[in-house]
TORGUTI-316854 format. One record per atom (N, C-alpha, C): y, z, x; atom name. Coordinates in Angstrom, 2 decimals. Example, Ala and Ser with C-alpha at 12.3 -4.5 7.8 and 13.67 -1.06 7.14 Angstrom:
residues 2
<<-5.69,7.80,13.19>,N>;
<<-4.50,7.80,12.30>,CA>;
<<-3.30,7.80,13.20>,C>;
<<-2.25,7.08,12.85>,N>;
<<-1.06,7.14,13.67>,CA>;
<<0.03,7.87,12.90>,C>;
//
This chain:
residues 154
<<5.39,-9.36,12.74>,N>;
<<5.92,-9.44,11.40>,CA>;
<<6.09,-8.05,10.79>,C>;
<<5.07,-7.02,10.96>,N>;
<<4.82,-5.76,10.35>,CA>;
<<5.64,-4.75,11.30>,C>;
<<6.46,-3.97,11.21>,N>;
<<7.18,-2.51,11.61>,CA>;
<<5.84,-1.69,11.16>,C>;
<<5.73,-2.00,10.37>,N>;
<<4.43,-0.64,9.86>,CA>;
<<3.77,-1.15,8.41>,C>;
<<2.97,-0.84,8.14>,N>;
<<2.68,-0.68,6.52>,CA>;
<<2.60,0.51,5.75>,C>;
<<2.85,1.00,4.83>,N>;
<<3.51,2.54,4.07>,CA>;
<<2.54,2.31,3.38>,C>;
<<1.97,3.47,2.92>,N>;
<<0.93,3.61,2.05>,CA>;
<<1.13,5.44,1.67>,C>;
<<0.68,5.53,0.27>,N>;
<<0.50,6.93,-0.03>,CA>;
<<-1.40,7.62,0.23>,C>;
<<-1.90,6.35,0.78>,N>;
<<-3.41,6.81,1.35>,CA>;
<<-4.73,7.25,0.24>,C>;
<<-3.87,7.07,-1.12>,N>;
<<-4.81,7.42,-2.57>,CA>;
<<-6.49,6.10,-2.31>,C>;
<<-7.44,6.66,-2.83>,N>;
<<-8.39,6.06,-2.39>,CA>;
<<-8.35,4.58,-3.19>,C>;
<<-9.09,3.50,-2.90>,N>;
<<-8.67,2.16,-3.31>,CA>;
<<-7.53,1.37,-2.42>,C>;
<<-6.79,0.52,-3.59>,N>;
<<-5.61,-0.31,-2.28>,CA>;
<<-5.13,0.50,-1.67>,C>;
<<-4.21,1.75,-1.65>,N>;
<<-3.89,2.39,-0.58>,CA>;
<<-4.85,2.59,0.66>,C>;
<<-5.80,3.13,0.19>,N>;
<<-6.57,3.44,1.56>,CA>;
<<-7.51,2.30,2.21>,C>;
<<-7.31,1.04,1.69>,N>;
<<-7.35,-0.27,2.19>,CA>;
<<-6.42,-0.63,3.10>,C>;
<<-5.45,-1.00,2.61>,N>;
<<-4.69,-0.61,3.23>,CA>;
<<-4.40,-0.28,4.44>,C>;
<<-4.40,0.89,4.48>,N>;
<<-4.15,1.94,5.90>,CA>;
<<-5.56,1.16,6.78>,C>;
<<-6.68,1.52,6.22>,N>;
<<-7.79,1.14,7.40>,CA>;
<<-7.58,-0.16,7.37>,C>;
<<-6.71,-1.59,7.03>,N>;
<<-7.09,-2.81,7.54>,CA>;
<<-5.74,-2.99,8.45>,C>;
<<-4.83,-2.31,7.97>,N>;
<<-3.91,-2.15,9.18>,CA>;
<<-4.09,-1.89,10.28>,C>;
<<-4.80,-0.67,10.60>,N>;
<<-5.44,-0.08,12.09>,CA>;
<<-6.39,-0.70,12.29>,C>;
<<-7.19,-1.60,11.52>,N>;
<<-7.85,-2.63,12.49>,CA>;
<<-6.89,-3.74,13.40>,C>;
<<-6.16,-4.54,12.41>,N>;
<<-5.12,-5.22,12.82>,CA>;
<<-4.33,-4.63,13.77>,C>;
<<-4.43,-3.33,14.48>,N>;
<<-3.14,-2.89,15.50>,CA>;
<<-1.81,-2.73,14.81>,C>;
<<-1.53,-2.72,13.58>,N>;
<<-0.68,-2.43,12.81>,CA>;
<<-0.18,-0.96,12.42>,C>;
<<1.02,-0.78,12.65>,N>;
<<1.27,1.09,13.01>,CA>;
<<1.12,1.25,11.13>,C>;
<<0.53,2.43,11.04>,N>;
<<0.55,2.86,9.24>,CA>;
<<1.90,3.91,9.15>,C>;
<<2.25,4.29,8.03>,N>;
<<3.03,5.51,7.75>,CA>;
<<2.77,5.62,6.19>,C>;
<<3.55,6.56,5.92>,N>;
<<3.46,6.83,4.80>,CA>;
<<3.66,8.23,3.93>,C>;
<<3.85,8.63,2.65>,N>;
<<3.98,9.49,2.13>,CA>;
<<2.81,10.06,1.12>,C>;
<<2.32,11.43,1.28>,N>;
<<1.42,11.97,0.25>,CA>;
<<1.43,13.04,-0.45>,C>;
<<1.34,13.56,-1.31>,N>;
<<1.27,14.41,-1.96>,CA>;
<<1.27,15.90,-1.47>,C>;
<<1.96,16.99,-1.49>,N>;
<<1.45,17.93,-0.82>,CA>;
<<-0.08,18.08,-0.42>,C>;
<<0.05,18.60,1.19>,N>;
<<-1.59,19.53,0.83>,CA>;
<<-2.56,17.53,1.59>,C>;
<<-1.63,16.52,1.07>,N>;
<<-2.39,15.47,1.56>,CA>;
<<-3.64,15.20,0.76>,C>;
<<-3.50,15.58,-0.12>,N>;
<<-4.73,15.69,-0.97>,CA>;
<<-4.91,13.94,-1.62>,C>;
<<-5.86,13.38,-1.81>,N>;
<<-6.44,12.29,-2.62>,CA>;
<<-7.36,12.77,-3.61>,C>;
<<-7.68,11.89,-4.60>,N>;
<<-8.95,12.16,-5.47>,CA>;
<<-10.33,12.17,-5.07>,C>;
<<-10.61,12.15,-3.07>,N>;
<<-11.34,12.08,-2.62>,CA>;
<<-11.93,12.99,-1.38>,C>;
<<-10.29,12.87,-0.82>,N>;
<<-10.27,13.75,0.20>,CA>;
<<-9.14,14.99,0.27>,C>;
<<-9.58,15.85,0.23>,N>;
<<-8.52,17.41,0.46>,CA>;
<<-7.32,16.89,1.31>,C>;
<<-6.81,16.42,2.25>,N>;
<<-6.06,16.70,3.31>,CA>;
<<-6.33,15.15,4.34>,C>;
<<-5.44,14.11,3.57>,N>;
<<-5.38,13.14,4.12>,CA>;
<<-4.83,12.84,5.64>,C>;
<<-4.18,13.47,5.83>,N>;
<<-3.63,13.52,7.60>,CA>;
<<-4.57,13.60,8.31>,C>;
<<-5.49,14.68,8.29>,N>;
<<-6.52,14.18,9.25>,CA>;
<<-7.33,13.25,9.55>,C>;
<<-7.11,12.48,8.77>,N>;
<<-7.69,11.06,9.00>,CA>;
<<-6.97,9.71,9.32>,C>;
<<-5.44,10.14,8.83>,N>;
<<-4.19,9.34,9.05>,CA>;
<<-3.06,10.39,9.25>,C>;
<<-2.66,10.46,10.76>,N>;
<<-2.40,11.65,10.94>,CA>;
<<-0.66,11.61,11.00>,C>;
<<-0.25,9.78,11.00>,N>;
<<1.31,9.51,10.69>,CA>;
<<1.42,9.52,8.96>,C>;
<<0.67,10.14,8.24>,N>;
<<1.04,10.29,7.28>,CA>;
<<1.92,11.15,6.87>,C>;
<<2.72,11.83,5.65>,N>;
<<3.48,12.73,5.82>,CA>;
<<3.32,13.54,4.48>,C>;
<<3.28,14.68,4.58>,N>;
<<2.78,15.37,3.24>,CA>;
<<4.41,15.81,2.24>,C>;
<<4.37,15.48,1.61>,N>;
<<5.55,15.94,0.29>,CA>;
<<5.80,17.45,0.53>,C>;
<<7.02,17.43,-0.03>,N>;
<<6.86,19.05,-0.13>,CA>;
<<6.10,19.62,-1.92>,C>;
<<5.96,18.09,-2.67>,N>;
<<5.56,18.58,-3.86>,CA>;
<<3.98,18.05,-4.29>,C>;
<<3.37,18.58,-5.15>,N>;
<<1.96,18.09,-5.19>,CA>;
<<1.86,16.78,-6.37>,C>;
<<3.28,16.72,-6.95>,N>;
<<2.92,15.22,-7.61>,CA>;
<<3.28,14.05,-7.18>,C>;
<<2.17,13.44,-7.46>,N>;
<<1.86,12.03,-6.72>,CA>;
<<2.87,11.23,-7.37>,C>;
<<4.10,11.25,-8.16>,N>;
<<5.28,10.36,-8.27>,CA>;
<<6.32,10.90,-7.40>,C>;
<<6.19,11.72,-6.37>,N>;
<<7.22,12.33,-5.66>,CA>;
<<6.72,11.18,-4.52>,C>;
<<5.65,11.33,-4.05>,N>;
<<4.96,10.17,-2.88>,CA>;
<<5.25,9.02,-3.32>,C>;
<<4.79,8.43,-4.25>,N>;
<<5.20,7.08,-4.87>,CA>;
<<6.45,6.82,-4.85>,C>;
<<7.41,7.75,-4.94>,N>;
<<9.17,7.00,-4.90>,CA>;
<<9.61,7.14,-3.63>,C>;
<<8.98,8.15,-2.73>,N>;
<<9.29,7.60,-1.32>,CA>;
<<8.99,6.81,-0.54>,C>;
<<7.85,6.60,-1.20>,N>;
<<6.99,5.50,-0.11>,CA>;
<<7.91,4.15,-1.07>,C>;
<<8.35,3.77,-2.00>,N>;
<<9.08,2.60,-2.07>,CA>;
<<10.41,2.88,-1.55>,C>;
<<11.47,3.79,-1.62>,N>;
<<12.40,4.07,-1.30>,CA>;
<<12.54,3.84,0.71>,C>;
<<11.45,4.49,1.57>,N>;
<<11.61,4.36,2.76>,CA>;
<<11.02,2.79,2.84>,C>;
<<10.82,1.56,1.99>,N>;
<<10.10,0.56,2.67>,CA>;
<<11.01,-0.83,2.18>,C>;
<<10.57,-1.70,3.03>,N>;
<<11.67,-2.85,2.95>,CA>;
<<11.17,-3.44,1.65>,C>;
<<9.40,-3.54,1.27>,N>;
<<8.99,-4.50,0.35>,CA>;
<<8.03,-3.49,-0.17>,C>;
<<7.15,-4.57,-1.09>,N>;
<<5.80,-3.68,-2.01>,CA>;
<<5.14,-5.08,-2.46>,C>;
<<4.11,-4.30,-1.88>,N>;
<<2.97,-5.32,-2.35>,CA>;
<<2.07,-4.45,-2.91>,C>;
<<2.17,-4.91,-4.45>,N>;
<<0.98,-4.27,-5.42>,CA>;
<<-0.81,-5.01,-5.67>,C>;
<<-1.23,-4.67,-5.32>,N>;
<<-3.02,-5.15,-5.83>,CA>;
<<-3.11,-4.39,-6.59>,C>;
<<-3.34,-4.83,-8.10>,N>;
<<-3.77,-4.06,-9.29>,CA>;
<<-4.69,-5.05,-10.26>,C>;
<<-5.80,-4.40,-10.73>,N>;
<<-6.59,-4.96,-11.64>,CA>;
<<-6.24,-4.32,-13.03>,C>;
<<-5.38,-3.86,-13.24>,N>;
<<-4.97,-2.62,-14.77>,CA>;
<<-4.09,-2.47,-14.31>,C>;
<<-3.14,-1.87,-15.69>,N>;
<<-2.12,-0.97,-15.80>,CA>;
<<-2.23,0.19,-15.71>,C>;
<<-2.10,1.06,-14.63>,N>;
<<-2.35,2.14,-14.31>,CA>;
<<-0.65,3.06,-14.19>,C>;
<<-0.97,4.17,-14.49>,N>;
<<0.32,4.76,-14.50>,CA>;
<<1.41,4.48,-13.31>,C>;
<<0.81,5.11,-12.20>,N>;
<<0.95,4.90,-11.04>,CA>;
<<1.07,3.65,-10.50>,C>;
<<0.59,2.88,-10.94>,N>;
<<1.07,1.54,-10.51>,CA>;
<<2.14,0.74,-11.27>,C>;
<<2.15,0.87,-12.24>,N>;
<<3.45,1.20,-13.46>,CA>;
<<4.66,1.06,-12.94>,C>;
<<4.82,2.65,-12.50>,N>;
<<5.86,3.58,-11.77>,CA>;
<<6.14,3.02,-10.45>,C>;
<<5.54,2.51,-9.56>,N>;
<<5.77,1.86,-8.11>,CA>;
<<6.45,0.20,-8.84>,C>;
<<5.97,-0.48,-9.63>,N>;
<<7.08,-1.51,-10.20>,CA>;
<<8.15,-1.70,-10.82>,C>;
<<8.50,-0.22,-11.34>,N>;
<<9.50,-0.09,-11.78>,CA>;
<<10.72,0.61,-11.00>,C>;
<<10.00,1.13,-10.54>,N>;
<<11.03,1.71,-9.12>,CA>;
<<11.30,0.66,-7.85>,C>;
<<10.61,-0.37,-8.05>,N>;
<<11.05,-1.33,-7.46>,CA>;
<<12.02,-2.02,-7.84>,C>;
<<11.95,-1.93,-9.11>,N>;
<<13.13,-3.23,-9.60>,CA>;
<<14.26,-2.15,-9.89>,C>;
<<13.88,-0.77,-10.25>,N>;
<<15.46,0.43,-10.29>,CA>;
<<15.97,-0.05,-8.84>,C>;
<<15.36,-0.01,-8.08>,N>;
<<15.81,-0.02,-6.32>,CA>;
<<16.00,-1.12,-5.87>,C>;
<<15.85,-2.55,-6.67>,N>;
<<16.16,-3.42,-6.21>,CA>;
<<15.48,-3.85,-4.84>,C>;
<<14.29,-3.65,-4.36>,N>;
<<13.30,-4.07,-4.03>,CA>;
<<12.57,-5.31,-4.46>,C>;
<<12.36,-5.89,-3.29>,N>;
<<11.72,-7.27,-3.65>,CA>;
<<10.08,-6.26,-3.27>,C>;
<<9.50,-7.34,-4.81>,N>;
<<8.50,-6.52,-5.07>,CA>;
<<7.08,-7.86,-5.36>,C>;
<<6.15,-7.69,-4.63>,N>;
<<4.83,-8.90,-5.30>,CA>;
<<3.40,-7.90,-5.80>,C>;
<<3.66,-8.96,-6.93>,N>;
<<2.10,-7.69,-8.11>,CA>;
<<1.04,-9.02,-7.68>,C>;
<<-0.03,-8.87,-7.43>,N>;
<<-1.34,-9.63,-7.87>,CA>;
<<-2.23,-9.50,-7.77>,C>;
<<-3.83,-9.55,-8.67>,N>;
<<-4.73,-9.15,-9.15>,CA>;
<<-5.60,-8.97,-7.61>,C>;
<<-6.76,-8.24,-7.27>,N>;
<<-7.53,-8.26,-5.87>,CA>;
<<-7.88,-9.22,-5.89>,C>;
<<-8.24,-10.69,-6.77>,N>;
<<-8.88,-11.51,-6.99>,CA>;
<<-7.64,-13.13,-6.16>,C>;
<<-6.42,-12.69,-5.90>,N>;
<<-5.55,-13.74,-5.67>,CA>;
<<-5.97,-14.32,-4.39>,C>;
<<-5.67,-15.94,-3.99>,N>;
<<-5.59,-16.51,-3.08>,CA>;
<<-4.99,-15.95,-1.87>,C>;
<<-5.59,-15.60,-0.77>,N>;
<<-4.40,-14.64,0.20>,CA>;
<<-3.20,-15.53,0.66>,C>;
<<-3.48,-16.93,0.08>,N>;
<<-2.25,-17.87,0.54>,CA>;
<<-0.65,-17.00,-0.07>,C>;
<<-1.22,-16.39,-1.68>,N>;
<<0.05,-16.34,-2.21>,CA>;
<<0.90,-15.19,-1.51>,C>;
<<-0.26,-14.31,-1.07>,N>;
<<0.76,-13.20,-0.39>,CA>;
<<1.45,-13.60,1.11>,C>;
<<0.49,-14.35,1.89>,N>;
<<1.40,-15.17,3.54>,CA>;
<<2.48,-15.66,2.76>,C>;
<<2.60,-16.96,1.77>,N>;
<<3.60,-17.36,0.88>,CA>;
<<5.06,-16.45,1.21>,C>;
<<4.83,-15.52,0.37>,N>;
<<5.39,-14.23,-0.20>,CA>;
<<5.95,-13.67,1.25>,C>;
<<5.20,-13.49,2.04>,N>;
<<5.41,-12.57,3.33>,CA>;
<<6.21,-12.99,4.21>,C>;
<<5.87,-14.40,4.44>,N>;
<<6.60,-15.21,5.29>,CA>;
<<8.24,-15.56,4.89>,C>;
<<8.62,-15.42,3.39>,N>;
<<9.91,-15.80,3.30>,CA>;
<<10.77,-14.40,2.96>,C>;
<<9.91,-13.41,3.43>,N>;
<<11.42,-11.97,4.22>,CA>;
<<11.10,-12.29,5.43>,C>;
<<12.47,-11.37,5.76>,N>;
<<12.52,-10.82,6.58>,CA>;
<<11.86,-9.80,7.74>,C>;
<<11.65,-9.95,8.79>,N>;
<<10.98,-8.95,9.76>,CA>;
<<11.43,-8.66,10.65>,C>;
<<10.93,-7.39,11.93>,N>;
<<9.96,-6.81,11.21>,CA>;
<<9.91,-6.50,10.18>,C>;
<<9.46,-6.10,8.87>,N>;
<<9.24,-5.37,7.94>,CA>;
<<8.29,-3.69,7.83>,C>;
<<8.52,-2.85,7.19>,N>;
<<7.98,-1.94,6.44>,CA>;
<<7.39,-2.42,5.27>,C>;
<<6.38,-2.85,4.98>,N>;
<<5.59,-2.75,3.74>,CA>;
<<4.86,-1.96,3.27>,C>;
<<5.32,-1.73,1.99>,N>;
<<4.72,-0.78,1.37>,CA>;
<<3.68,-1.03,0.51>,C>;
<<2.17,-0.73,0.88>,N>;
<<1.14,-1.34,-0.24>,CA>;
<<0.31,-0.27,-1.37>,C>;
<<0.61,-1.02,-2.41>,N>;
<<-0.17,0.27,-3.84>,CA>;
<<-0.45,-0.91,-4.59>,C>;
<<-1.26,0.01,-5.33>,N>;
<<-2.20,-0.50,-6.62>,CA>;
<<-2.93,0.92,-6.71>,C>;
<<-3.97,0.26,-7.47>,N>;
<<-5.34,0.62,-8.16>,CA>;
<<-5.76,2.02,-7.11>,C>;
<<-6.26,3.38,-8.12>,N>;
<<-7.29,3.84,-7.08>,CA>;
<<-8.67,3.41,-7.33>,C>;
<<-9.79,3.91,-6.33>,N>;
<<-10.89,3.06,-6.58>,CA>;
<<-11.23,3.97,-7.94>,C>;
<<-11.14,5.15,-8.66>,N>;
<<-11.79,5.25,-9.70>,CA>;
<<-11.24,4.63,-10.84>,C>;
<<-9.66,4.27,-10.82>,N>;
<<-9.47,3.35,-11.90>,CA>;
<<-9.90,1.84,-12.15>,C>;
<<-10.01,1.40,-10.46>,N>;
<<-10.93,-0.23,-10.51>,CA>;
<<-12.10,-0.09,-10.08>,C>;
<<-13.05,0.25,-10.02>,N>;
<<-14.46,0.53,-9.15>,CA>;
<<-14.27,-0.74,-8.16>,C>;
<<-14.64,-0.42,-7.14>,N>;
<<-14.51,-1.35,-5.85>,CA>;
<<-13.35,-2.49,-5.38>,C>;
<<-12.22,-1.85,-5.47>,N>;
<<-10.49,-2.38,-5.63>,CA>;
<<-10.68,-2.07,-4.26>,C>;
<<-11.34,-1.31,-3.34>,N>;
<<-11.27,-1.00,-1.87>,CA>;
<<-11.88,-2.25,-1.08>,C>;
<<-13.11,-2.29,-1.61>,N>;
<<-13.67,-3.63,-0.56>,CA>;
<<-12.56,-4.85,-1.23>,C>;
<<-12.63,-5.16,-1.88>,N>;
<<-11.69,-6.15,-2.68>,CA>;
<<-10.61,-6.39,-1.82>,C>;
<<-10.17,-5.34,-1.53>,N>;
<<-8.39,-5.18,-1.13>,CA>;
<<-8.67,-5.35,0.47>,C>;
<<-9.51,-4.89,1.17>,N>;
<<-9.59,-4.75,2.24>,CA>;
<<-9.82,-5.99,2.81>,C>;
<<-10.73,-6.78,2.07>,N>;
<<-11.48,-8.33,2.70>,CA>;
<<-10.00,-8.92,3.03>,C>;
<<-9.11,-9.20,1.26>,N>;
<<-7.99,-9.75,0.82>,CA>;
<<-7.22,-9.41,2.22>,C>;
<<-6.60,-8.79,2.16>,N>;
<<-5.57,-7.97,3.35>,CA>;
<<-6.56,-8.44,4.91>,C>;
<<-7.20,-8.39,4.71>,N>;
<<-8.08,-9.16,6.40>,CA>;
<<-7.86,-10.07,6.24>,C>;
<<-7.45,-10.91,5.35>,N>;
<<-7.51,-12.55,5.47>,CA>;
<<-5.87,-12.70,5.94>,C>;
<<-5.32,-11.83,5.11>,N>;
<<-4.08,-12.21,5.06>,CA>;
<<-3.69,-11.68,6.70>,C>;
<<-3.75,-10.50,6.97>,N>;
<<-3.32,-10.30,8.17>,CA>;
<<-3.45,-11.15,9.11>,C>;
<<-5.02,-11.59,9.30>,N>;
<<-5.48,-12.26,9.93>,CA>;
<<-4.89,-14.14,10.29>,C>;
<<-4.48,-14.44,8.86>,N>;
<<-3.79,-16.05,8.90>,CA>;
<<-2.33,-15.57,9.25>,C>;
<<-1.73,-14.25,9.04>,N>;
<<-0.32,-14.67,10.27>,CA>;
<<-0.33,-14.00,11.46>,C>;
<<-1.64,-13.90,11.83>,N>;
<<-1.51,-13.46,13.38>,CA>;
<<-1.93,-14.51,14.22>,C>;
<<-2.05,-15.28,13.49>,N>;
<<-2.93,-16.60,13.77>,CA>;
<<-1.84,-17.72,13.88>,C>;
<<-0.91,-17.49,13.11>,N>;
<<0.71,-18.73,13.12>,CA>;
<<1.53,-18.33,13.86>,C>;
//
């Protein structure tokens, strides 16, 4: 079903993300900020090394590529966060089919959701970092294991 999943690797759903993909055998990509930098880690490539660093250090330069290079977007957000804001609205400028829902949703709604595009797909996943939701990472990660997990399973 998955070509890849896109992520900008920011700590929280992004970097959920990326690590429940590479459990799943799922190729990651993605766009980051110059420098690869997170609010956590200096130099995200070395840890996700198909990532790709910006040539600029603001994180809305990563955010419009990583929707621009991806077929879809799947947002996990517990708040309105700037950044998560900006990835829904550039979805709907771009005409991107786009799904928002809280870490707390049924993983039915996203298989739902998943199953009626097209594939392979590029998905692109954002939300929350973990300092704007405190623990949006385990949250996101369980979520996204379930989900991966029930269509590898159909």
């Amino acid at each position: 079903m998955f070509a890849a999943i896109r992520s900008g690797g920011q700590s929280g759903v992004d970097r959920a993300a990326l690590d429940c993909a590479i459990k799943h055998g799922i190729a990651v990509c993605g766009f980051t900020p110059a420098g690869g930098w997170a609010e956590d880690i200096d130099d995200l490539t070395k840890h996700y090394p198909t990532l790709t660093k910006t040539p600029s250090s603001d994180p809305n330069v990563r955010t419009t590529l990583n929707v621009v290079y991806s077929d879809f977007t799947l947002i996990i957000s517990d708040n309105d966060s700037p950044g998560t804001l900006l990835t829904a609205q550039l979805c709907q400028l771009l005409d991107k089919p786009c799904l928002i829902v809280p870490s707390d949703v049924d993983r039915s709604v996203i298989v739902t959701w998943l199953r009626s595009l097209k594939t392979p797909m590029d998905l692109n996943v954002a939300g929350d970092r973990q300092s704007e939701s405190p623990g949006i990472y385990g949250r996101t990660k369980d979520l996204l294991d379930q989900v991966f997990t029930t269509i590898s399973e159909s």
